[in-house]
Structures are given as structure tokens and as C-alpha cells.
N, C-alpha and C positions, 0 to 999 in steps of 0.2 A: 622175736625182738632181739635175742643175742645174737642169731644172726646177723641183723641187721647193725647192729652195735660192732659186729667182727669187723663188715664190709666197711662201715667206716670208721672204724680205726688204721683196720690194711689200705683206706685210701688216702688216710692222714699219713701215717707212716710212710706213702709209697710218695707224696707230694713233700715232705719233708724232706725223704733223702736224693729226689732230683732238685730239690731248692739247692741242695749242701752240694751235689754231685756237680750241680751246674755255676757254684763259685769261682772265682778263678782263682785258682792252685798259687800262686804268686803274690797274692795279695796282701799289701801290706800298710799296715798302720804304725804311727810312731809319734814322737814328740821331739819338734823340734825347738829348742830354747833360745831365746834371743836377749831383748834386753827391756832396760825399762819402759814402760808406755810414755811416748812424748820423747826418747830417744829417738836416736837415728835407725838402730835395729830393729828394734820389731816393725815398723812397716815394711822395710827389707826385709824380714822374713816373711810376712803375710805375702811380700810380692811372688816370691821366690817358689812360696807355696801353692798361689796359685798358676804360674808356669808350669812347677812339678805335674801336677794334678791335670790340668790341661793335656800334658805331652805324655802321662797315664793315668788314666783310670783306674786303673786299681790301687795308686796311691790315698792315703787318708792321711794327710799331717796335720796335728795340732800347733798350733806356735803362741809357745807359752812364754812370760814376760822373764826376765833372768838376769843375770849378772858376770860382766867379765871373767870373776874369780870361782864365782860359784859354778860356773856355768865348767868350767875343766874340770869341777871337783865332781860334778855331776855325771860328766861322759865317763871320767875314770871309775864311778861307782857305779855302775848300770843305769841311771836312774830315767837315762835317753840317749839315743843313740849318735844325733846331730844336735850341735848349736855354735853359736857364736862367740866368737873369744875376740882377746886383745894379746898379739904377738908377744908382747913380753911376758904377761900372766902365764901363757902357757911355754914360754921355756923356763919361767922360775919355777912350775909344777915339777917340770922335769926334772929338774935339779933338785927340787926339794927345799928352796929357798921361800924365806917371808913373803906374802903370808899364809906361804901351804906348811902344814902341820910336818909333812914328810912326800918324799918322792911319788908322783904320781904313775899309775900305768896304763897302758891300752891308749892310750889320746894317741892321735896323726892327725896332722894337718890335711884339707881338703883343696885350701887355696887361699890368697889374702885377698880380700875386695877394695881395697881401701885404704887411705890412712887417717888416724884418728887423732884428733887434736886435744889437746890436756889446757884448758882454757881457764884464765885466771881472770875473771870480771869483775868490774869493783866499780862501785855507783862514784861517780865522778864526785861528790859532794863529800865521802868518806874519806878522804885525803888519805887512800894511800896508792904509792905508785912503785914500792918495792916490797918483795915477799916480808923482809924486816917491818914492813907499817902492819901489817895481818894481828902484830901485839895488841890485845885490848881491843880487836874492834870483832863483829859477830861476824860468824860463819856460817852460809848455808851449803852443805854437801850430799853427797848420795850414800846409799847406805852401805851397813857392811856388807863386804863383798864382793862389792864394786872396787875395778879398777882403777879410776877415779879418786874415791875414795883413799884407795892404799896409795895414791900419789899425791894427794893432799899431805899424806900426813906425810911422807919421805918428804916434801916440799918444805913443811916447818924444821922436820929436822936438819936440811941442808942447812938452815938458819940459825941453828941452835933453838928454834921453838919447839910447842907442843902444843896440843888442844888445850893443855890445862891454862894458857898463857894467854889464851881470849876470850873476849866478856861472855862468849856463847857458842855454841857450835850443834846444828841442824843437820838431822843425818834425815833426809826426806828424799821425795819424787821430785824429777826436774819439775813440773808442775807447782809443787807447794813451794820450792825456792824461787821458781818465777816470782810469785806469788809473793814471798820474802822481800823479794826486793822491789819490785813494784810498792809495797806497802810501808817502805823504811820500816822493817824488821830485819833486816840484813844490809852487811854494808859490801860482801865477797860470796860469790856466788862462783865454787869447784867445778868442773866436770870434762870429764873424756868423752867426745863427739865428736862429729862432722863438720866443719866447717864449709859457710856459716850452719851455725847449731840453733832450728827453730826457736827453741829453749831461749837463747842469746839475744836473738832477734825477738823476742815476744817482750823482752827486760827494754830492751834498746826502745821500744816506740813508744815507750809510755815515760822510760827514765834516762836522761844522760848518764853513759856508760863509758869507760875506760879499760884494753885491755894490758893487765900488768903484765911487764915482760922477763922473758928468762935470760938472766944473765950468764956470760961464760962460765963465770966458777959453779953455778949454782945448776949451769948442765953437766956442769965436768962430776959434778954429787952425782947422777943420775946416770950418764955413762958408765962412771966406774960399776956400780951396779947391775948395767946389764948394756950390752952392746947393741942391742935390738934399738935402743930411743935415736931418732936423730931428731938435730933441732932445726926448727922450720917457721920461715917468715909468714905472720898474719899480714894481709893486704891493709893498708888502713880503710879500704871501702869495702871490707866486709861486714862491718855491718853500719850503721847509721851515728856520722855523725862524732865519729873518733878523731882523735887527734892526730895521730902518728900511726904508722907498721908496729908492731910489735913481735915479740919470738916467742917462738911455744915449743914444748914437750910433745912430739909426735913419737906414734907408732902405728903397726897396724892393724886395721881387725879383718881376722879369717877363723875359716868356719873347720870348726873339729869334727870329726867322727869316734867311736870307738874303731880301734884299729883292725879288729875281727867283723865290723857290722857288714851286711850284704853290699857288694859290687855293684851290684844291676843299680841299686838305691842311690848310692854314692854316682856314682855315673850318672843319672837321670839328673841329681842336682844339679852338678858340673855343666851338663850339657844344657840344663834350665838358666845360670848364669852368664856363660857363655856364648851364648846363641841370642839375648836377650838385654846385652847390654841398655840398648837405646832405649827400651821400655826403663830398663832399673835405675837407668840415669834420672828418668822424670821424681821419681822415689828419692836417689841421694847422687845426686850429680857429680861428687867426685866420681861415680863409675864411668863416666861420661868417657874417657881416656882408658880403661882398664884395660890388657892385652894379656893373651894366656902365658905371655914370659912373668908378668908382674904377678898373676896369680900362680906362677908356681917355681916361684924366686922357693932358695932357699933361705928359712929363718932361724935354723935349728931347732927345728919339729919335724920328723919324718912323715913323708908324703902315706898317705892309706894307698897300700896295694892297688885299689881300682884306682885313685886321683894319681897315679904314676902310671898306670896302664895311659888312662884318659889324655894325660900330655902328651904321652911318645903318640898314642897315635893318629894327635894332631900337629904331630911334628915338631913338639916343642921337646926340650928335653931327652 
């Protein structure tokens, strides 16, 4: 009987370590962070994810939901390797400026996708049609963390306001301010997306909506603070039913790495975005136009070692 007990243990043993032996050496799991659900991110990263995964196998990415600001604070602290950011968030990490605590380190840029639009909605019936009407009437926004978020509230202070100066203020899911405002519980509905922004469009078919516009002085507050913003015409036929064009608070969103993570990994993304535009357009159509100049414009964030290998030798850069 112990014999027998020997032989199959030594042929547990012997089937365990060709299990392990026949792994492939390379193989890599990770997390990549993106943004809220019912953002424009996270399906962009589930795409991208599955691209990666497709073009290798031995990749495993998770794509976990996240936040503009958090999501720099996260690369710079181990906590994942890739995620998603908003150009200006991560050159104020850099720097060390509001609302990072102090200078961050290890972040590189991968590439920008995109630009992201800072959209000011306001239910047409709430009568207001300048950042100054925002006094006294509720607010629904995204939570801390969010980029978005920190640009609401620089928004009030270009005005001399504050949270404390309005009947209410909602720091929730693009979903539960849908939600808000579909249901007159909000009369201003923040957020940083894509245009048009699902989220905008979900508000627009159920409720007459207005977008408030950014005036000169009140970009000239936001430029001074960071050179990354430019400002950029809404169409009035983006979404249903608007009255006018309006101007917005743009930047970009591009994808971070820690600046030591593996090559081959970083490369496989690139070459998953890259190669795959006309698929990621169906997902968020501003890619629809992207070109490997645009993704690897300089933003003042230095490119990761592979995402500069990966231009030069496709002849960019």
C-alpha cells in the first residue's frame, strides 16, 4: 500500500511540475484601470483588452472602473501597471500641483486617444445659461477624484463661487445623475467625456437640455493654470434639440504606464490601438481620425521607453 501511495504521489508530483514546466515563461497578468461605468473609458478599455488578449495569449487583463486623478495616483503607487488618465491631471501630478498631495513618480505616457470634453448641462427649465446662474441651483457631479470633478469646482471658483453657494451638490455615477436630472432632482449635470457623451444623450431624450458655455475670461482662469486645456466648439447637433454651438473645456485622455513596467506589454497595447482603430471607433468615435502623430504628440509627460521605441519604429518621431 505505501508503495502504491509512493507511485502516486511521484506521479502527482511528476504531472504538476510538466503542468508548471509547460506554462508559458512570459506570461502575464495585470490591471488595467479605466474609468467610470457608463463612461466613455471603460468600454475603451474592455475593447482594448480584448484586442490585447486576442494578439496574445498569454495576456490576462482585468479592467477595473477608476478615476482621472486616482487612476495617476495609482500607477505612481504600484497599485497597477496601465490605466487611463486626463492630460492635464497627469502633468499637474508631475508637478505636484492641486489636487495631488505632492510630486508624483514612475508615470510615462503611452499615447493620447482622444479628446475629452468638460460639459456643462443644464435642464433648459433651470434658467441658467452662465457658470454665475450655478448660485442656488443643485448640482449633480462625479466623485472625488475624478477629473471632472476637480474641474467643477475650479469652474465655481473662476466665478467667485463654491459648493457651499448651491442648494445641493451630488458627487455620484454618470448613471445616478442621469438619473437626477431625468427626475428634477438636479438642475446642472458636470462631467468630463467624449462627445457626444452617452450619459448627455440618455438626459437629452427624455429632458430639454442646454449646453452652458465657456466664456474667454473664464478659459483664460483655466489656461493660466495649466497650458494642456484648449478650448473647443460643441456642434449644436450634438445632441437633440439644442439651441446654439456652444464652447467647452477640452483636454486629452491617454493611457499611463509605470515607467519601469515591461516593454513587450506596453508594446502589445500600442500595437492593439494602433492597428485597430476602425474597430475602437465603433466603441468612441472620436478615434475614428486618431494617427500615430496625435498619439504621440508631446504633452509634457515623457513617453515610456517602449511607447518611444514603438513610434520611431513606425516612423513617427
Amino acid at each position: 500500500m505505501s508503495s502504491l501511495k509512493g507511485k502516486i504521489k511521484a506521479g502527482f508530483l511528476a504531472t504538476t511540475m510538466a503542468a508548471v514546466m509547460a506554462m508559458p515563461a512570459h506570461a502575464e497578468q495585470f490591471v488595467l484601470a479605466s474609468g467610470s461605468q457608463g463612461g466613455s473609458w471603460y468600454p475603451l478599455a474592455g475593447a482594448i483588452k480584448a484586442i490585447a488578449e486576442r494578439m496574445d495569449s498569454d495576456l490576462s487583463i482585468t479592467v477595473m472602473p477608476g478615476a482621472g486623478v486616482a487612476n495617476v495616483v495609482g500607477v505612481s503607487a504600484g497599485k497597477f501597471p496601465i490605466a487611463f488618465a486626463n492630460t492635464i491631471s497627469t502633468v499637474d501630478a508631475l508637478a505636484g500641483k492641486p489636487p495631488f498631495r505632492g510630486k508624483v513618480e514612475n508615470v510615462c505616457n503611452l499615447g493620447t486617444l482622444y479628446p475629452q470634453w468638460f460639459q456643462i448641462v443644464a435642464r433648459d427649465d433651470a434658467e441658467v445659461t452662465s457658470i454665475a446662474d450655478f448660485k442656488g441651483k443643485r448640482l449633480t457631479t462625479q466623485q472625488n477624484g475624478n477629473t471632472g470633478e476637480f474641474l467643477t469646482r475650479s469652474l465655481l471658483d473662476a466665478v467667485g463661487l463654491s459648493y457651499d453657494d448651491l442648494a445641493n451638490v451630488s458627487h455620484v455615477s454618470y448613471s445616478d445623475s442621469v438619473n437626477q436630472m431625468k427626475d428634477g432632482h438636479a438642475d446642472i449635470f458636470t462631467l468630463g467625456t467624449a462627445l457626444p457623451a452617452g450619459a448627455v444623450m440618455d438626459v437629452a431624450t427624455s429632458r430639454d437640455i442646454e449646453m452652458v458655455s465657456i466664456t474667454d475670461e473664464i478659459f483664460a482662469h483655466f489656461k493660466s493654470q495649466n497650458a494642456a486645456f484648449i478650448r473647443r466648439k460643441i456642434p449644436a447637433d450634438s445632441y437633440p434639440n439644442l439651441s446654439g454651438e456652444a464652447y467647452a473645456i477640452t483636454y486629452g485622455t491617454h493611457m499611463i504606464a509605470a515607467c519601469d513596467y515591461s516593454g513587450d506589454v506596453v508594446k502589445t497595447i500600442l500595437t492593439a490601438v494602433a492597428d485597430n482603430l476602425e474597430s475602437l471607433s465603433a466603441v468612441n468615435k472620436s478615434m475614428a481620425t486618431l494617427s500615430l502623430a496625435d498619439m504621440s504628440a508631446d504633452i509634457g509627460v515623457p513617453l515610456h521607453p517602449a511607447a518611444a521605441e514603438f513610434y520611431k519604429e513606425r516612423g513617427v518621431n
